[in-house]
Each structure stands twice: as C-alpha cells, then as structure tokens.
C-alpha positions in Angstrom: 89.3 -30.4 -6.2 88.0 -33.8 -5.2 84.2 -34.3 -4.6 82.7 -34.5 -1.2 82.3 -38.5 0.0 79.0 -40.1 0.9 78.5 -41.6 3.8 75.8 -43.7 2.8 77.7 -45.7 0.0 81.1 -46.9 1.7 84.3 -47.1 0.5 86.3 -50.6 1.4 88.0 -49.3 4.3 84.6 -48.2 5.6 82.9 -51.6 5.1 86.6 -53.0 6.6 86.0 -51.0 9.5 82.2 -51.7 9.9 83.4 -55.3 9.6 85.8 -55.0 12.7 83.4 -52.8 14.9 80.6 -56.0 14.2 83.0 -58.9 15.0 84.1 -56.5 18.4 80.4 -56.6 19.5 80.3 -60.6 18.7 83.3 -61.2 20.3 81.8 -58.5 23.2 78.7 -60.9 23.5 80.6 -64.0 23.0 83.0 -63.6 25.9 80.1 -62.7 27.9 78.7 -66.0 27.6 81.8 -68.1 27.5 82.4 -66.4 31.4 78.7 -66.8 32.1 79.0 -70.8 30.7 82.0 -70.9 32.8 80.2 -70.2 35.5 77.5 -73.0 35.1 75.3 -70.4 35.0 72.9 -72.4 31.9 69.0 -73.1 32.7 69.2 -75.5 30.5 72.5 -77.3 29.3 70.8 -78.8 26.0 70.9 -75.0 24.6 74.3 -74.2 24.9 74.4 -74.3 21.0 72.3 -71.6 20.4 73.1 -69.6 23.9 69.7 -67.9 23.5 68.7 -64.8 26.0 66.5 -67.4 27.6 68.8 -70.2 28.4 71.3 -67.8 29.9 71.3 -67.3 34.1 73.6 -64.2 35.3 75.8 -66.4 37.4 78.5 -64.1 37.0 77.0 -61.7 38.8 74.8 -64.3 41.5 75.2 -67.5 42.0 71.3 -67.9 42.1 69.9 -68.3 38.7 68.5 -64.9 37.7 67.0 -65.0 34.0 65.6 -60.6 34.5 68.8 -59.8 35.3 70.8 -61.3 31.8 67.9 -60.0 30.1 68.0 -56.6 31.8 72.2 -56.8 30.1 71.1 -58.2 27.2 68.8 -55.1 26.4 71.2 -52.5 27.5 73.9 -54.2 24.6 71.2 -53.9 22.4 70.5 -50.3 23.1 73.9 -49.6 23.2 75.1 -51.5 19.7 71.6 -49.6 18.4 72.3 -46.1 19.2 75.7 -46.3 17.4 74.1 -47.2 14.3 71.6 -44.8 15.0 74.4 -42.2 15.3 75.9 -43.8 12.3 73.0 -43.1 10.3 72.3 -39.7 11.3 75.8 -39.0 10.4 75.1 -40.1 6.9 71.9 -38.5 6.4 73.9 -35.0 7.2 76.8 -35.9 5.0 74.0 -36.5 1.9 72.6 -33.3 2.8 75.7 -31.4 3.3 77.1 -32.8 -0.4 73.7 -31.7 -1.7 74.2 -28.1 -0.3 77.8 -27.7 -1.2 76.9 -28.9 -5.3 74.3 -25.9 -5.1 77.1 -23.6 -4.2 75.1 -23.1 -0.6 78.6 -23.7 1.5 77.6 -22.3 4.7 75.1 -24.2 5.3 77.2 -27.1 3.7 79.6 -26.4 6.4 76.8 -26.7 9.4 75.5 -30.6 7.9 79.0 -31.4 7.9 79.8 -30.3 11.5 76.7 -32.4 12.3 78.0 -35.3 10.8 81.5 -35.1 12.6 79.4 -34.8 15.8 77.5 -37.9 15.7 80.0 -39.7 14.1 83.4 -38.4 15.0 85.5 -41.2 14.3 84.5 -41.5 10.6 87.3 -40.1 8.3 84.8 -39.1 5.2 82.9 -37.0 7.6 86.1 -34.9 8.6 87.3 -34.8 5.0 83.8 -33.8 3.9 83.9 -31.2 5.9 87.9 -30.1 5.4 86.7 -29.4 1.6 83.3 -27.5 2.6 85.5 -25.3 4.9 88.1 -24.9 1.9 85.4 -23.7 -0.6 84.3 -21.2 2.2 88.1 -19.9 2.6 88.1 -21.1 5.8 91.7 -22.8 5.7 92.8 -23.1 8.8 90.1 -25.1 10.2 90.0 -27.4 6.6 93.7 -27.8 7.4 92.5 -29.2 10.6 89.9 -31.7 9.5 92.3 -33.0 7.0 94.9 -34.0 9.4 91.9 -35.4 11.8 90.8 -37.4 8.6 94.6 -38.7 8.1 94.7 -39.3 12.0 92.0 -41.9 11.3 92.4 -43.2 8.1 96.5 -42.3 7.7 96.4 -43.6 3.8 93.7 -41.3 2.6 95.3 -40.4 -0.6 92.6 -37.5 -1.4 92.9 -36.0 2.3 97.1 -36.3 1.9 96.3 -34.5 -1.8 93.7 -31.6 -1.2 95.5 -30.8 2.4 99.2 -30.9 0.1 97.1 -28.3 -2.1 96.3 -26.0 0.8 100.1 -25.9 2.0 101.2 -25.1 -0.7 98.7 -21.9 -0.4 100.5 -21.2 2.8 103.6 -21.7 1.3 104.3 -24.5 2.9 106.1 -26.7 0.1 107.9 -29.1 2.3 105.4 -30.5 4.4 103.0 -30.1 1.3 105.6 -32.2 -1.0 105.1 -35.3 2.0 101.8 -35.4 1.5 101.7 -35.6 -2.0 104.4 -38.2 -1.7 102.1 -40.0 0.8 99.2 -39.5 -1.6 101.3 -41.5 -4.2 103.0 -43.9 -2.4 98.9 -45.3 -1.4 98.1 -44.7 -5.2 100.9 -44.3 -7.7 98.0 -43.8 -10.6 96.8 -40.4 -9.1 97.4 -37.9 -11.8 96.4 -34.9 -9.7 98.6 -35.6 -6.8 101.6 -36.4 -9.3 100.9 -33.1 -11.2 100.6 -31.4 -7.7 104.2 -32.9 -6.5 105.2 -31.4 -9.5 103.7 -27.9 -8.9 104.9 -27.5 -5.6 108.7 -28.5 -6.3 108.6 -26.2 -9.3 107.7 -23.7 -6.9 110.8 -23.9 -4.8 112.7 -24.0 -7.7 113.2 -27.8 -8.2 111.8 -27.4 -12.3 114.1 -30.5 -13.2 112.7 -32.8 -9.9 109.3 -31.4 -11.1 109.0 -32.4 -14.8 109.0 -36.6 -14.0 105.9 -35.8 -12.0 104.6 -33.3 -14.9 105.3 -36.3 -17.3 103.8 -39.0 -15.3 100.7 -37.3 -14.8 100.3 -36.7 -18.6 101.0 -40.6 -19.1 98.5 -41.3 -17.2 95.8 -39.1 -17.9 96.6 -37.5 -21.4 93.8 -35.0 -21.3 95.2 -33.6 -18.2 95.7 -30.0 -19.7 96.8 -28.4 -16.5 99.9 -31.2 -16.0 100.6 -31.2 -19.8 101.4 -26.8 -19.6 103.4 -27.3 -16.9 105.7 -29.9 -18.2 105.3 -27.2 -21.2 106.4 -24.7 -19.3 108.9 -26.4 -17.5 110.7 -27.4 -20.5 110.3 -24.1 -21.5 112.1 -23.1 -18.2 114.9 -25.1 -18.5 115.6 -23.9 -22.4 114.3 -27.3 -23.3 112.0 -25.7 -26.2 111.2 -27.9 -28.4 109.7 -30.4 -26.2 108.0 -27.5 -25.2 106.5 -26.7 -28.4 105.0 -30.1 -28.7 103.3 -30.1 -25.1 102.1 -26.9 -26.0 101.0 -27.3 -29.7 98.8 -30.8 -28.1 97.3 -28.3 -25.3 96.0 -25.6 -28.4 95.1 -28.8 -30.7 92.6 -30.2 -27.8 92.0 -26.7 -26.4 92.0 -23.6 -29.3 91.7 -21.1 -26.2 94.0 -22.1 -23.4 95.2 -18.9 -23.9 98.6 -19.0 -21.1 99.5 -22.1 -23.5 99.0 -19.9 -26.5 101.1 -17.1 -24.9 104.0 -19.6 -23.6 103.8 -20.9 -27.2 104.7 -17.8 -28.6 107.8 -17.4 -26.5 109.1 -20.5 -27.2 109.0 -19.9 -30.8 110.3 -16.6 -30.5 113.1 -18.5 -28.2 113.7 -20.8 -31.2 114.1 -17.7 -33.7 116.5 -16.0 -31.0 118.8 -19.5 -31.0 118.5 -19.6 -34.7 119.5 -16.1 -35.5 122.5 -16.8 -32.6 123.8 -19.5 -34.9 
C-alpha cells in the first residue's frame, strides 16, 4: 500500500501547478494595468516601470483620477490571492495531521483531517488521494474508490492513485477496468514494480497466467527482493507445468525468506510434480 502524501513538501507537479496559479495572478494584475495604462489613467508617467499602487489612477472605471479607489482593488486582490494560500495551508496542516493519525493506526479520525483538507483545498489531488487510502484502511471502499478517481480527475497521470484504485477493483472483481489502470500506472512509470506485479495479479485472476508472468518477471527485474511478485511468477510457472523455473523462483523466495511458508508448500508440489513426470518416463 502506498504511504499517505504530504502536503507540505510538494511533489513537481504540485510546485508546476503552484507555478501556473502564481504567473495567473501576475498575468491577472498585469492586464489590469496594461487596461488601466491604456486608459491614461497614470499620476505620474515617470513610474510606469515599476506601476506601483500609488502611481496607478482607476481610469477604467472614472475618467477622474481616483487613487482610493485602485487601492480599494488592489487590497481586495491581495485578500483574495491571501485567503487561497491561507486555504492552501490549512489544507496542509490537516493532511500532516491526518498522515500522523493514520501511522498511529487512529483511521477515523485520519479520515476526518483528511475530509478537512479536501474542503479547503479541493482541487489538490494529494488531498483526495490521501484521503482515498485513509478511507481504504477503514474499509470504506466505495467512497476510496471515489476520491481516487477525483484524484485522477485532477492529476490524470497519478501513477499511485491509477495503482492503489487498480488494487481495490480487483477487490470488486472488477479485473478489466482494474487492468487499465495498472496499464495507466505503467505507461506514466514503467519502473513501478508494484503496479507491474499488480497487472500481473489481476490478469492471472481471469485466467490470463501466460499474459501475467512478463509482468511477474518484470517486477522481479526490477526490484529483486520483491518476494510477493517473485511467488507469483513461482506459481505461475507452476501453473502452466513450467516447474522447474518454478523451483528456482521458489528456492530464491525460501533462501531470502526460511518461513514464507505458501512458497514452502508450492515448493513441495513442484517437486512432487517433478517425481510424478519422472516416474511417467
């Protein structure tokens, strides 16, 4: 299961998006006073440079020079510009809370910060997906099913939201649309073990074990310690009579791990399957 995002620390596409919402504001401001210049609304020409709040008139509005009145604008912009960052930081604040709750195993009350968070910042996709895996932990899956695809709706290459929301269709059975997401996951991030292994799982459960075991292997390539993806490409090669391949995935799980005991168990049928083909012979 992936771990819950902070807020406070953002990711790339975060400090992308911060980027955009700042050069909105300047370009906000700017084309207010390129319409105001326009206008020949300036007290004083020599500070068209600098365009301070002083040297602006409201001509846009009047065409008598009114220096309260731009001021009056210029300090509702402000407020406005500061409340969202306000918002912004409340939002934050809940989500640091909410990840502190959830690692003491107090998910209820994770679940409440989180809701918070979404409120006063709804447009944020870590606050949704925050929330999606707080909801998940509480077995609340319909509404974490939700939040992941109002995470995705904002940030659509979220390669953990397409991965834990794959996970939680394939609890509902729902291989199909789960198999997109986990191909979405790894279109955005080729390198992600879990969502390989997890492509893997949930095409093996429709009964696709050959499609699944280039996921299975993949996953193992890239993270060899990935016990859970190396017994299923065990197993899998186990399903499809492939045994001794099996044997060796299996034998490396029991070397790093004496007691991963349904490797230990699938070992001992693929050696009894071995003794079975010998005797045949």
């Amino acid at each position: 299961m992936s771990r819950p995002k902070k807020v406070s620390a953002p990711t790339k596409r975060r400090k992308n998006k911060a980027g955009i919402a700042a050069l909105a504001a300047v370009l906000i401001l700017g084309g207010l006073l390129a319409l105001i210049a326009a206008s020949g609304g300036l007290k004083n020409p020599a500070k068209q440079g600098s365009k301070t709040s002083e040297g602006i008139t409201n001509a846009a509005l009047s065409s008598t020079t009114n220096p309260a009145a731009t001021t009056n604008a210029s300090a509702i912009l402000t407020n406005e510009v500061a409340g969202g960052i306000s918002d912004v930081d409340k939002a934050s604040d809940e989500v640091n809370l909410g990840n502190k709750l959830l690692g003491a195993g107090r998910v209820k009350e994770a679940v409440a910060q989180y809701r918070l968070a979404v409120q006063h910042n709804p447009e944020d996709e870590d606050c949704h997906y925050n929330l999606a895996l707080a909801l998940a932990k509480n077995g609340e899956l319909a509404e974490a099913v939700k939040e992941y695809h109002e995470a995705l709706r904002i940030y659509p290459d979220y390669v953990e939201a397409h991965n834990n929301l794959g996970n939680l269709l394939v609890k509902e059975g729902k291989y199909e649309e789960a198999i997109e997401h986990f191909k979405a996951a790894i279109k955005n991030d080729a390198e992600n073990a879990s969502a390989q292994n997890n492509l893997g799982n949930a095409l093996a459960r429709q009964g696709n074990v050959g499609e699944a075991i280039p996921y299975f292997y993949m996953a193992v390539q890239l993270k060899p310690d990935y016990l859970e993806a190396r017994y299923n490409l065990g197993s899998s090669y186990l399903t499809l009579g492939r045994v001794d391949e099996a044997v060796v995935e299996l034998k490396e799980i029991l070397q790093k791990e004496p007691g991963f005991e349904p490797a230990r168990r699938a070992l001992a049928r693929a050696e009894q399957m071995k003794k079975v083909d010998q005797g045949a012979r």
